[in-house]
C-alpha positions as CSV (number, residue, x, y, z in Angstrom):
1,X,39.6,-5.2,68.4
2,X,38.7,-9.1,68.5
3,X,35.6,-9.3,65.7
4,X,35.3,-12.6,66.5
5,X,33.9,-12.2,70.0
6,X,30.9,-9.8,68.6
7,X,27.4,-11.1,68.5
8,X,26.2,-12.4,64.8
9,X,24.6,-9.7,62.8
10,X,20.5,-10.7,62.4
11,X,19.0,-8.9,59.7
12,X,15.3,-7.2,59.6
13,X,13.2,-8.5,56.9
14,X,12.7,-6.6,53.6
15,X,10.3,-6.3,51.5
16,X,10.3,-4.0,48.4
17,X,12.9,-1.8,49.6
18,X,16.8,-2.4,49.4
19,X,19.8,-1.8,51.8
20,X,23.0,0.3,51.5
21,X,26.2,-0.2,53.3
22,X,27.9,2.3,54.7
23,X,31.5,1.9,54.7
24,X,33.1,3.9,57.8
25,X,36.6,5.7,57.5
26,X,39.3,3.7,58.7
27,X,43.9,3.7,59.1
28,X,45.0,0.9,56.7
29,X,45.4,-2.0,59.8
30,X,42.0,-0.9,61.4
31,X,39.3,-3.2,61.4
32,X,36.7,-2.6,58.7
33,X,33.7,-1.3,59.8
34,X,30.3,-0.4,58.5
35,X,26.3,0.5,58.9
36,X,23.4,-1.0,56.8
37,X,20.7,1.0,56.2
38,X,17.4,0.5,54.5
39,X,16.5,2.8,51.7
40,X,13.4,3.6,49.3
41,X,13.8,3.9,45.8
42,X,11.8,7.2,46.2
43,X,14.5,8.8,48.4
44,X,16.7,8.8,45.4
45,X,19.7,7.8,47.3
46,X,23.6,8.4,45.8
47,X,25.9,4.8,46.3
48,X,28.0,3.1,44.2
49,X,27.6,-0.8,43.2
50,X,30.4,-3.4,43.5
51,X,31.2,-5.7,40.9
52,X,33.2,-8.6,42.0
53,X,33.2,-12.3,42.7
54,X,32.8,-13.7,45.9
55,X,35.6,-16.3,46.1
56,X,35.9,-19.3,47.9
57,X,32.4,-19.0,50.2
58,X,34.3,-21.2,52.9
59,X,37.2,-18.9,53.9
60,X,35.2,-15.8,55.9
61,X,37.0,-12.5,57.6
62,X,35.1,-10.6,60.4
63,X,34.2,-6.8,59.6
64,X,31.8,-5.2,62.2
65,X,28.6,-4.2,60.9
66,X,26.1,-1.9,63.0
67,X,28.5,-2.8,65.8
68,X,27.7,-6.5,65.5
69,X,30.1,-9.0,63.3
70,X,29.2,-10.5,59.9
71,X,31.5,-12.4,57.9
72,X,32.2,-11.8,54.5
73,X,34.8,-13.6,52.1
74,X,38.5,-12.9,51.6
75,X,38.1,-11.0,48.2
76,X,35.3,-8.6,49.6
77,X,37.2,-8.3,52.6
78,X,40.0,-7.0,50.2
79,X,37.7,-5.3,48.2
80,X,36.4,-3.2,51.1
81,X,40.0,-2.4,52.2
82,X,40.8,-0.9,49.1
83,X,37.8,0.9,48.9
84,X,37.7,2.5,52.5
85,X,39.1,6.3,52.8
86,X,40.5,7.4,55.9
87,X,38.5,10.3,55.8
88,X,34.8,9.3,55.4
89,X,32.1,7.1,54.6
90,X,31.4,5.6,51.6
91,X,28.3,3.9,50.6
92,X,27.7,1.3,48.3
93,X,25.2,-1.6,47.3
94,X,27.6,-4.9,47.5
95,X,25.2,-8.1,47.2
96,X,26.2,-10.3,49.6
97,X,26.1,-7.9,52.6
98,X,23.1,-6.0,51.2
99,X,20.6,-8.9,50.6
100,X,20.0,-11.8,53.2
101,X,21.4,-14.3,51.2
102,X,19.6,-17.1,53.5
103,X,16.1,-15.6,52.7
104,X,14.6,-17.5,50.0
105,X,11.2,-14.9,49.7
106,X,14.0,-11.6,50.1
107,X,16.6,-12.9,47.6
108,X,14.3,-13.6,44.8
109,X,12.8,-9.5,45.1
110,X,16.5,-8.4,45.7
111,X,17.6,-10.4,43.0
112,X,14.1,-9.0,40.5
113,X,15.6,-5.3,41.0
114,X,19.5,-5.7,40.8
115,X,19.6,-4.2,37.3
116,X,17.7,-1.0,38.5
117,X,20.2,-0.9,41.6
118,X,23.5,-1.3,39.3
119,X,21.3,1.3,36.5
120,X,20.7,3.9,39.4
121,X,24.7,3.8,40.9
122,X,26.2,6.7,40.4
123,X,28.8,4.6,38.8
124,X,30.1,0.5,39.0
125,X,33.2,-0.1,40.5
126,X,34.8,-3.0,39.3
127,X,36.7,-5.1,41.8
128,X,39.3,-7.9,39.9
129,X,40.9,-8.7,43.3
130,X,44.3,-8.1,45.2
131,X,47.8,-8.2,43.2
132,X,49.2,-11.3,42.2
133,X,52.5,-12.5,44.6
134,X,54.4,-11.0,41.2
135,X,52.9,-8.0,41.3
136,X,51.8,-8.3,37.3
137,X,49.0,-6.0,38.2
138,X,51.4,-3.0,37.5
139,X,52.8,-4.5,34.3
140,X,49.4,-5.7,32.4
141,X,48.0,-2.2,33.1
142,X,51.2,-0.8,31.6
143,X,50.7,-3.8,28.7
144,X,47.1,-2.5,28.1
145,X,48.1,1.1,27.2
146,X,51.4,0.0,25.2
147,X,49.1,-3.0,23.1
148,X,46.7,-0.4,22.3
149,X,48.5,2.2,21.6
150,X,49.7,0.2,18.8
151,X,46.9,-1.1,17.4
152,X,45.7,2.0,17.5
153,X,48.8,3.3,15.7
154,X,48.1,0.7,12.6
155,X,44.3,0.9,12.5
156,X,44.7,4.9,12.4
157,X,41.9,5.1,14.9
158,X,41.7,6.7,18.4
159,X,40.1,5.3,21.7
160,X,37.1,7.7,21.8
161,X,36.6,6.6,18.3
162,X,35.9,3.1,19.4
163,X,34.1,3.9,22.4
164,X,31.0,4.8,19.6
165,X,31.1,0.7,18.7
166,X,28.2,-1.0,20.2
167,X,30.3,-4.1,19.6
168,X,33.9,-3.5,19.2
169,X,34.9,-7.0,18.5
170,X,32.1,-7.4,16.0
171,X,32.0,-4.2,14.5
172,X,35.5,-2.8,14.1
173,X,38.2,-5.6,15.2
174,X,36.6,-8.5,13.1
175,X,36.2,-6.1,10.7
176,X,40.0,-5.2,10.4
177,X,41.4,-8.4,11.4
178,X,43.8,-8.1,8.2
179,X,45.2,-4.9,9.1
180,X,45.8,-5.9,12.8
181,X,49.7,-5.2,13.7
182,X,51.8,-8.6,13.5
183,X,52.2,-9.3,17.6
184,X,55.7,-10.1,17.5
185,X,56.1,-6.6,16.0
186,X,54.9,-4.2,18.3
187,X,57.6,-2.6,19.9
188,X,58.1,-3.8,23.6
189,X,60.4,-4.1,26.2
190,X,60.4,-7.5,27.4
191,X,57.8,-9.0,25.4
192,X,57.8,-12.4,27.4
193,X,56.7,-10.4,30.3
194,X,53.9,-8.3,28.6
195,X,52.5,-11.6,27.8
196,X,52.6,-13.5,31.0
197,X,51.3,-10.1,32.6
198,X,47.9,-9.9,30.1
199,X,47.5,-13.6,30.5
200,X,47.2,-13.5,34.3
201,X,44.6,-10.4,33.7
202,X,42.7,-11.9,31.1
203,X,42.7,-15.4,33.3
204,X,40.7,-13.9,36.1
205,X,37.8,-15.2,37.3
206,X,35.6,-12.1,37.4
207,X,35.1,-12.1,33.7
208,X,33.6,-15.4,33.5
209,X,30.9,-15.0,35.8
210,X,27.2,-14.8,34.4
211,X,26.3,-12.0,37.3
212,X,28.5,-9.3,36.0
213,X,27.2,-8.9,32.2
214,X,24.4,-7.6,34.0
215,X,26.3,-5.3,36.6
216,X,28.6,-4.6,33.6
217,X,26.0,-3.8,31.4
218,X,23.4,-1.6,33.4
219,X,25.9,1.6,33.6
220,X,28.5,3.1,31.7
221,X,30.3,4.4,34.1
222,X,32.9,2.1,35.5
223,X,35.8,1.9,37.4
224,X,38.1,-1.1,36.7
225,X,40.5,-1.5,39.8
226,X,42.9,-5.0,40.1
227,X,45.1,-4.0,42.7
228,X,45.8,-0.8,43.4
229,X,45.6,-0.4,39.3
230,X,42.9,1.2,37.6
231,X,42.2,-0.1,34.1
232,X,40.4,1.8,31.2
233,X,37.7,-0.5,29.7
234,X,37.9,0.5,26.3
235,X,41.4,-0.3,25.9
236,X,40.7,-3.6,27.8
237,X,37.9,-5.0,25.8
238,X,40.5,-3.8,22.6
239,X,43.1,-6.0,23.3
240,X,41.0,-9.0,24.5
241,X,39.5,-8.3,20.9
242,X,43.0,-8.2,19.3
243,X,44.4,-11.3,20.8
244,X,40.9,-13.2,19.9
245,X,41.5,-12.4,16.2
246,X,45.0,-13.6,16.3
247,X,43.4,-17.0,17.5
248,X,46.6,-19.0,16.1
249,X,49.1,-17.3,17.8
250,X,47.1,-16.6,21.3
251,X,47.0,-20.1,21.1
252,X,50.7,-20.5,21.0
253,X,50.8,-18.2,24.5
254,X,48.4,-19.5,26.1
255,X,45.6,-17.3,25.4
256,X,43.0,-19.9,24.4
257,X,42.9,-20.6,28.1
258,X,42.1,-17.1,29.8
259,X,38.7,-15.4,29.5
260,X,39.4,-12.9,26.5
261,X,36.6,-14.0,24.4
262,X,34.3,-13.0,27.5
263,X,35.9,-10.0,28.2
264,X,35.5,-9.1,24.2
265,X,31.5,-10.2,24.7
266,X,30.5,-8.5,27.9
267,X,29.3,-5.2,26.9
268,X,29.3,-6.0,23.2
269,X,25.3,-5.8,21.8
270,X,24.0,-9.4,22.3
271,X,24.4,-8.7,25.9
272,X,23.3,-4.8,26.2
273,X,21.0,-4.0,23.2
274,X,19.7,-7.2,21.9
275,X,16.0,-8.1,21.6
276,X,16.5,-11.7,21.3
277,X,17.1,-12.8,24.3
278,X,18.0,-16.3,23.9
279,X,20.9,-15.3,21.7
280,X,21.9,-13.6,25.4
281,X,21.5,-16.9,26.8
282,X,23.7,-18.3,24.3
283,X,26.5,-16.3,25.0
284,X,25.5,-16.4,28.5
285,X,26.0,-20.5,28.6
286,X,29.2,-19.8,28.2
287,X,30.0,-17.7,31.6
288,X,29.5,-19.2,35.0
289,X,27.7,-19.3,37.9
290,X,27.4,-21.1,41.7
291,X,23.2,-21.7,41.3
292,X,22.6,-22.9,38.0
293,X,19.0,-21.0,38.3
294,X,21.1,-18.0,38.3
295,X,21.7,-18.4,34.6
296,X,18.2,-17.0,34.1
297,X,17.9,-14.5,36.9
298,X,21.0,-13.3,36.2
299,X,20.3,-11.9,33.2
300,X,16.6,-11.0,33.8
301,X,17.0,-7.3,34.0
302,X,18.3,-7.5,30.5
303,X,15.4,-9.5,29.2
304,X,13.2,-7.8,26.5
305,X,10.4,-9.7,26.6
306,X,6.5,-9.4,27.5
307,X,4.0,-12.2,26.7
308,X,5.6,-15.2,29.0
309,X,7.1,-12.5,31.1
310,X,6.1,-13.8,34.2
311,X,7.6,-17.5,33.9
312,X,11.0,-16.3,34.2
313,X,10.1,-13.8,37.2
314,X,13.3,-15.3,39.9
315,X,12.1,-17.8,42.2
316,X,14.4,-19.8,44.3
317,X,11.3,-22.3,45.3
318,X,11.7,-23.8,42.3
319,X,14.2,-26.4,41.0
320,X,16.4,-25.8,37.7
321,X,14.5,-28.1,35.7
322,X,11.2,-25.8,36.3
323,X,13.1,-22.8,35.8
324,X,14.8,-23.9,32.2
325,X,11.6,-25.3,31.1
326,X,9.5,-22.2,31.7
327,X,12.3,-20.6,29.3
328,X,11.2,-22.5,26.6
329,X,7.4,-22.1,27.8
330,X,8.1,-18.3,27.9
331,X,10.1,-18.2,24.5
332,X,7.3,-19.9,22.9
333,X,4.9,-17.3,23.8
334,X,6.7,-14.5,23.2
335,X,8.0,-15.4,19.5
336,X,5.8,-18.0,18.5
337,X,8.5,-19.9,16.8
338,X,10.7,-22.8,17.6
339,X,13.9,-21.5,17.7
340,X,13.9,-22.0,21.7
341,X,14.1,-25.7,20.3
342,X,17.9,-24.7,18.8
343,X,19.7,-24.6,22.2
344,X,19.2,-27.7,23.5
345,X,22.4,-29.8,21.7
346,X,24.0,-31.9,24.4
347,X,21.3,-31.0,27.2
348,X,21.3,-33.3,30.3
349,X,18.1,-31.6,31.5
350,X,16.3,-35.4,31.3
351,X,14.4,-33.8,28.7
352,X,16.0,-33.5,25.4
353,X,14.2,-30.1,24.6
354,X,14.8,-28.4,27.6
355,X,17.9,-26.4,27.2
356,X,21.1,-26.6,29.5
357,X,21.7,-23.2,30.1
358,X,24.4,-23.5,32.7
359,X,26.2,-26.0,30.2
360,X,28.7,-23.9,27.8
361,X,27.2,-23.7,24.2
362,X,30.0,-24.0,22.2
363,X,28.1,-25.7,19.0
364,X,27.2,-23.7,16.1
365,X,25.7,-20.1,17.2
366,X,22.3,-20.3,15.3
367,X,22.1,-16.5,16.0
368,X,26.0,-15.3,15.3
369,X,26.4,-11.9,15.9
370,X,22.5,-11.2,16.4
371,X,21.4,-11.5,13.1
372,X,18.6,-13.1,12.1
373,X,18.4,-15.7,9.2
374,X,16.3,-15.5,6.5
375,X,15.3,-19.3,6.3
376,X,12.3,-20.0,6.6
377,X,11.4,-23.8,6.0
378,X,8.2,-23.8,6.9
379,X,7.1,-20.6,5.3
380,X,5.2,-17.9,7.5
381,X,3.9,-20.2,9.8
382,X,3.6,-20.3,13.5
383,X,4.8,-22.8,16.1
384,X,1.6,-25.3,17.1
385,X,2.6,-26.7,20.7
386,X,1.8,-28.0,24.4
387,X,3.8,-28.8,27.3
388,X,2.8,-31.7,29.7
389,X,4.2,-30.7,32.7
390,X,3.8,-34.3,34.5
391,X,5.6,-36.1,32.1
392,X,8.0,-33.5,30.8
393,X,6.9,-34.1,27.2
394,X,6.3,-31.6,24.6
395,X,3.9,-31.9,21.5
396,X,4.7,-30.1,18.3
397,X,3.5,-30.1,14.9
398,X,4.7,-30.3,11.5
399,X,6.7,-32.2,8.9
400,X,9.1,-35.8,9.1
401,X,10.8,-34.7,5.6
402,X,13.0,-37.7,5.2
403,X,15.2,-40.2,7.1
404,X,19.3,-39.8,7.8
405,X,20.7,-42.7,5.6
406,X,24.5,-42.1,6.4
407,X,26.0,-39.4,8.9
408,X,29.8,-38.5,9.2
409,X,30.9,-36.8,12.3
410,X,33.4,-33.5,11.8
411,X,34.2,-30.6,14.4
412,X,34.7,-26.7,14.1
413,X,38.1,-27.0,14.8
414,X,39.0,-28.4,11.5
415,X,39.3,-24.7,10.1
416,X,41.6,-23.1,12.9
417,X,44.4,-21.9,11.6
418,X,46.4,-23.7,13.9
419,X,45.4,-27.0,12.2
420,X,47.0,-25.7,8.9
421,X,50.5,-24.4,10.4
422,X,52.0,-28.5,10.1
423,X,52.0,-30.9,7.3
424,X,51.2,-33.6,9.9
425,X,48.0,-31.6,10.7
426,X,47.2,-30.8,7.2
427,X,47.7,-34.8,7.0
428,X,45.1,-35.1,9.9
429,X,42.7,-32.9,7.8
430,X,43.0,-34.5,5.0
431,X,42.4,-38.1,5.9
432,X,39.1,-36.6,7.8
433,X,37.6,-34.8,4.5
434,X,37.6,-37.9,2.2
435,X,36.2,-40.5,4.9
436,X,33.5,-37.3,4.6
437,X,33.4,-37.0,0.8
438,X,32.8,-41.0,0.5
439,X,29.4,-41.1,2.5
440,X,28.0,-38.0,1.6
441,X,29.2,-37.2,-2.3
442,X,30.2,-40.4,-3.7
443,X,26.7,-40.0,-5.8
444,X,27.7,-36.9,-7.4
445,X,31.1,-35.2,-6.2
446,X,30.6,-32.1,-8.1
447,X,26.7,-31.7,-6.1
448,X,28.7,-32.5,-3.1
449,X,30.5,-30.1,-3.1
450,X,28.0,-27.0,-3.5
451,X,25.7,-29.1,-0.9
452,X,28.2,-29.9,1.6
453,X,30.6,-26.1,1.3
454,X,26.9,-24.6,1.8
455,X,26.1,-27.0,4.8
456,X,29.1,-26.6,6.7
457,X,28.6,-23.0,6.8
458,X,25.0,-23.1,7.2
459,X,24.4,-21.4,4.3
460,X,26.0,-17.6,5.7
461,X,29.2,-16.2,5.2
462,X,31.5,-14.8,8.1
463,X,29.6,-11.5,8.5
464,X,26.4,-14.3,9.1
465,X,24.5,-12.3,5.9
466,X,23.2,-14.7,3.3
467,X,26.4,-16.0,1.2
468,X,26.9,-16.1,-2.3
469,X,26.8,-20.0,-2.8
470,X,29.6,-19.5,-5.5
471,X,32.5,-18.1,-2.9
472,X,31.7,-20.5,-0.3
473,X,32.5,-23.2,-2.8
474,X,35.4,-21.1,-4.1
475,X,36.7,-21.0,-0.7
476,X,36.0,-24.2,-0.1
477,X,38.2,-25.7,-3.0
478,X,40.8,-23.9,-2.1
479,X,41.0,-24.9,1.7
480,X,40.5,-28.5,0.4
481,X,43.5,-28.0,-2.0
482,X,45.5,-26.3,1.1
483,X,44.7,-29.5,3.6
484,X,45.7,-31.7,0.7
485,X,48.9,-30.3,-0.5
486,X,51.6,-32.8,1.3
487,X,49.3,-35.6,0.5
488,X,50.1,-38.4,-1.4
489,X,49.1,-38.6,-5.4
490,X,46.6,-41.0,-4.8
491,X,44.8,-38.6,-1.7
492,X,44.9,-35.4,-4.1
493,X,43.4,-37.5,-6.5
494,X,40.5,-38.5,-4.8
495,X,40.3,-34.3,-3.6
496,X,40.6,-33.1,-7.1
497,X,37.2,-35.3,-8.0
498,X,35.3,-32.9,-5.3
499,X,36.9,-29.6,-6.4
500,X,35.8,-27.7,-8.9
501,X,38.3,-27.3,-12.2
502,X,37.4,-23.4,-11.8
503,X,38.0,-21.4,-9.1
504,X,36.0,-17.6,-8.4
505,X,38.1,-14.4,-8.0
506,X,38.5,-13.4,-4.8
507,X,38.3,-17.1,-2.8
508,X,40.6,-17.5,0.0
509,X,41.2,-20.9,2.0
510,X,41.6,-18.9,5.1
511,X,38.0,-17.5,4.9
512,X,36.4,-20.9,5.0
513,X,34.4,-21.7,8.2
514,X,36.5,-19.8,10.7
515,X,35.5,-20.6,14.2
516,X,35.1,-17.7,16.6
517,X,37.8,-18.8,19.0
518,X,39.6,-22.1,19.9
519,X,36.8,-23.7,22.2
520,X,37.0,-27.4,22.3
521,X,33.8,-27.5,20.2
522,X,31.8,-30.6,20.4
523,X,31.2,-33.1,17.3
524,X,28.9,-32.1,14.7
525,X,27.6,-34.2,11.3
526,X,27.4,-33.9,7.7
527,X,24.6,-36.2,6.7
528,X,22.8,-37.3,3.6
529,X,19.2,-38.8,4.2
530,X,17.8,-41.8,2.7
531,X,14.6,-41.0,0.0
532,X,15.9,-37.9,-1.5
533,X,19.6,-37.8,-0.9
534,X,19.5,-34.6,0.5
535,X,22.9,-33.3,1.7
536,X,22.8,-31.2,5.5
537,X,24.8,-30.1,8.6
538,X,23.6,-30.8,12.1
539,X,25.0,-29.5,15.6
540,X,25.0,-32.6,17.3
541,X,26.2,-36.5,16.4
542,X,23.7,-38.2,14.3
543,X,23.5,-40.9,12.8
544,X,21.1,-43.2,10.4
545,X,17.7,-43.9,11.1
546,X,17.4,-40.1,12.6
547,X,14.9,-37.6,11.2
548,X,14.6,-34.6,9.5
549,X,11.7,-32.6,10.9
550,X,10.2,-29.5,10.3
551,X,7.9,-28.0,13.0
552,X,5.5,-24.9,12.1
553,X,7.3,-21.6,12.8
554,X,11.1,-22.9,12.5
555,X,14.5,-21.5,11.5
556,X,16.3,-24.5,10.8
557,X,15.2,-28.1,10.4
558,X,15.2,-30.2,13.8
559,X,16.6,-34.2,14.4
560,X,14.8,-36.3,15.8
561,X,15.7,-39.9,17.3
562,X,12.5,-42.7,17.8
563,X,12.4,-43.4,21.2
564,X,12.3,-47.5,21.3
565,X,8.9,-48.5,22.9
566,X,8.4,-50.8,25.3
567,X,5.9,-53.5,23.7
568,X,3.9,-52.7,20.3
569,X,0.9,-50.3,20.2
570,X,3.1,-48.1,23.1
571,X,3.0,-44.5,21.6
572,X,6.0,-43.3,19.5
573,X,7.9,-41.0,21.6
574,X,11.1,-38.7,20.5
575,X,14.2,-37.9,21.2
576,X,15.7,-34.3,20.1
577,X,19.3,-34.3,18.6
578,X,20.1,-30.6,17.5
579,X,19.5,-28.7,14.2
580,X,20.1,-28.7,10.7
581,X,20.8,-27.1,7.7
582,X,19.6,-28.9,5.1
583,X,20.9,-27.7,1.4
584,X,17.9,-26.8,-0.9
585,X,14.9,-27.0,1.9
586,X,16.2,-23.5,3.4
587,X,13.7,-21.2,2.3
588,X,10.5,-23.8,1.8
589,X,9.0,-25.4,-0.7
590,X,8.2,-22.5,-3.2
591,X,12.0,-21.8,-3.4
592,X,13.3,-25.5,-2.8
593,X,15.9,-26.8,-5.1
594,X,17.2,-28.9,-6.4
595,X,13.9,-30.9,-7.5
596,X,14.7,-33.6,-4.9
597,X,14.3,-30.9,-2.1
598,X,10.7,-30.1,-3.7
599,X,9.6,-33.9,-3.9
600,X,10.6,-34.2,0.0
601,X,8.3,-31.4,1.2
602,X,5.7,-32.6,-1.7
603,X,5.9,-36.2,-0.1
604,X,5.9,-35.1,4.2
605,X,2.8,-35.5,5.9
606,X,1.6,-33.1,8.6
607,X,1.8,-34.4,12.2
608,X,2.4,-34.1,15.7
609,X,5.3,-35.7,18.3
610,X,5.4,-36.2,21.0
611,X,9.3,-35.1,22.2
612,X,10.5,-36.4,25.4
């Protein structure tokens, strides 16, 4: 049968209703062939939803479709193969035959609905695409159970036991990272092919994409298929988990480079049961998509949110700039606070306060794990704002509490573990922390320290509660002792006049500012400002002459850069450069210390700017 020759499928329009394919019976070299029906939500119908990726859009295979041809790509194609029976129909919602992808008007209701179509399934089935030419499909599923089975084995803990995790990595593996089994002592085979087999899983495409933590996350019941191989979940989120936590020797095979830290985040509770959806969007940033606009709609069935609601309702009209600045619009009404304000580091929006939600967020998680801070700057105050559309500028009120006098750039990836396994790294290290020390602490080292061990971990410690200020500098010292140890006499000198003589039971170098994974993080700064030599962290790259300004209804403090103007008497416009913690101003100016923090907010003035 020559597809090819059919006439071009046409579809009817929709309105609130959706379509279902039917997939026909069919022998393995048969022509695939199917029916699309329209159905109500009333009529209850019974389908399953596809989960997969699309591929590359340009390469297109024939299948016949109410005996007329429409082209789909090469991995649905696949997908559909796999899924056909020989002995009856099957019907299932698969997006990119069910919705008219080239009606604007139909796309943006089909799109408003998809997590009630994935919810209503009577299960997901997850597609991860054909075999590879090596057929490691067969050996990573093996590799799943055997990994597993072992940690497991050393964790004393059974599968069903961790399905009851909201957030297995969060919950249980982070939890136990130091009773994780050694990986070059489980028991396998041929361990160099385990490895290459899990990498190629955890490399595929499918768990990068910002569509499926919706699809994923809408239904419990899921079937995993790569290949002809059908994976549990539980044990492959575990393992993903696993080989995140041993960051520094994933790193040595590869890992850092697959998707495991998205496949240990998709159905972990910032995605399925947070109420904060902009910590969603965070972790979002991080997956992909082919419309940028998509990183909102995407994820709009998962969105908690009422007042502002309707700004984020999909709308393929409008451009991505609208659509990420009625985020911030919508985030503003619903929370009345500025934390919105805290994802816009690195934003190419043309707007510095409009964040780049298709742009991976890989600086300093203001939300980790979902918890909320307890700083509150500004007291119990709410955010005092406007939006000027026609100019893209946004007005917002509050405090200038001093200006940056010198700024030192540093990066995340200074507390890998990977950056301690060489003295030439440790070297590396140590040359970076006392160009640091001399900006910031060459006033008082033994302030500097507390101020800047506090800063860098933005005052929380790895569970993201409120940290005892005391281990943080304990563990602190002792990673600054452990960079410097092959330095020379005169470099350990100048360390040993910012550690502490005494050290705290309990403090451990290796518990010092642990990054989540080994992202290429961008630079951040360690700055101290001009008046009253307060000591902070920001998420961006600073530098002097920035401020330090607190809005009405903030979490952490924002930067600001002046905007040059064009001829004197022009207004004073802004320019948004990330946020801060700034040691002592945390928790506002009836808890401030030390006594410099209380003169700053004594001394700021209350006003508006105007942020461009």
């Amino acid at each position: 049968m020559d597809l090819h020759s059919l006439e071009p499928y046409q579809y009817d329009e929709l309105l609130s209703s959706f379509r279902l394919l039917e997939l026909l019976p069919g022998q393995k070299d048969e022509p695939v062939c199917c029916r699309l029906t329209t159905v109500e939500w009333r009529d209850r119908p019974v389908y399953e939803a596809l989960s997969y990726t699309w591929g590359d859009r340009s390469v297109t295979v024939p299948l016949k479709c109410n005996e007329k041809r429409l082209d789909v790509t090469t991995n649905l194609h696949a997908a559909l193969l796999h899924l056909r029976t020989q002995h009856g129909p099957r019907t299932l919602w698969v997006d990119a035959v069910c919705t008219n992808q080239r009606n604007i008007p139909e796309r943006g209701i089909q799109v408003s609905q998809m997590r009630q179509i994935y919810e209503k399934a009577q299960s997901v089935i997850v597609w991860l695409g054909p075999d590879s030419e090596a057929a490691l499909a067969g050996c990573a599923a093996a590799a799943l159970i055997t990994v597993s089975d072992a940690i497991c084995e050393k964790l004393e803990v059974t599968l069903s036991e961790l399905d009851s995790y909201p957030d297995l990595y969060n919950d249980y593996i982070f939890k136990n990272r130091e009773r994780l089994p050694d990986p070059e002592k489980i028991s396998l085979d041929s361990p160099s092919s385990v490895w290459e087999s899990l990498n190629w899983l955890y490399s595929n495409a499918y768990f990068s994409r910002v569509w499926v933590i919706q699809e994923i996350n809408a239904n419990e019941s899921r079937s995993i298929y790569c290949g002809t191989q059908l994976l549990d979940w539980t044990r492959l989120q575990l393992v993903a988990g696993y080989l995140v936590a041993e960051s520094a020797w994933s790193k040595r095979y590869g890992f850092s480079k697959s998707y495991c830290w998205w496949v240990g985040r998709l159905t972990a509770s910032g995605f399925s049961r947070t109420k904060n959806w902009l910590q969603m969007m965070y972790l979002a940033s991080n997956f992909s998509c082919s419309d940028s606009r998509d990183q909102i709609y995407g994820l709009r069935g998962l969105f908690n949110s009422e007042k502002g609601s309707a700004l984020l309702h999909p709308d393929y009209s409008k451009s991505v700039l609208e659509v990420y600045r009625n985020t911030v619009e919508a985030a503003f009404l619903q929370s009345e606070n500025t934390d919105v304000l805290l994802y816009t580091p690195g934003t190419q929006m043309g707007s510095s306060w409009v964040p780049e939600w298709n742009k991976p967020m890989l600086f300093r998680n203001p939300f980790r794990f979902g918890k909320r801070p307890p700083w509150k700057p500004m007291g119990d105050t709410k955010a005092i704002w406007k939006i000027d559309r026609e100019t893209n500028t946004l007005h917002l009120s509050g405090v200038i509490l001093d200006t940056i006098k010198a700024a030192e750039p540093y990066n995340e990836n200074y507390f890998c573990n990977s950056k301690m396994e060489t003295a030439e790294s440790r070297g590396s290290l140590a040359k970076e922390w006392i160009r640091i020390f001399e900006t910031t602490g060459a006033a008082s080292p033994s302030q500097a320290n507390a101020a800047v061990s506090t800063s860098l971990s933005f005052g929380l410690d790895p569970n993201a509660d409120l940290a005892n200020e005391s281990i943080l500098e304990g563990n602190f010292s002792l990673y600054l002792k452990a960079v410097a140890q092959d330095s020379p006499a005169d470099q350990r000198a100048l360390f040993g006049e910012y550690m502490p003589r005494r050290s705290w039971p309990g403090s451990d170098a290796n518990a010092f500012g642990k990054p989540v994974w080994d992202f290429d993080y961008p630079t951040s700064t360690i700055f101290a400002t001009q008046k009253h030599e307060l000591i902070g962290c920001s998420t961006a790259v600073n530098r002097p002459g920035d401020l330090v300004f607190l809005p009405f209804g903030c979490t952490y403090p924002l930067i600001l850069r002046p905007l040059e103007r064009d001829s004197e008497g022009d207004e004073q416009f802004y320019r948004l450069e990330g946020f801060a913690y700034v040691y002592g101003v945390m928790m506002g100016v009836e808890k401030a210390v030390p006594s410099a923090a209380r003169d700053a907010f004594e001394e700021a003035e209350e006003l508006t700017v105007k942020i461009r």
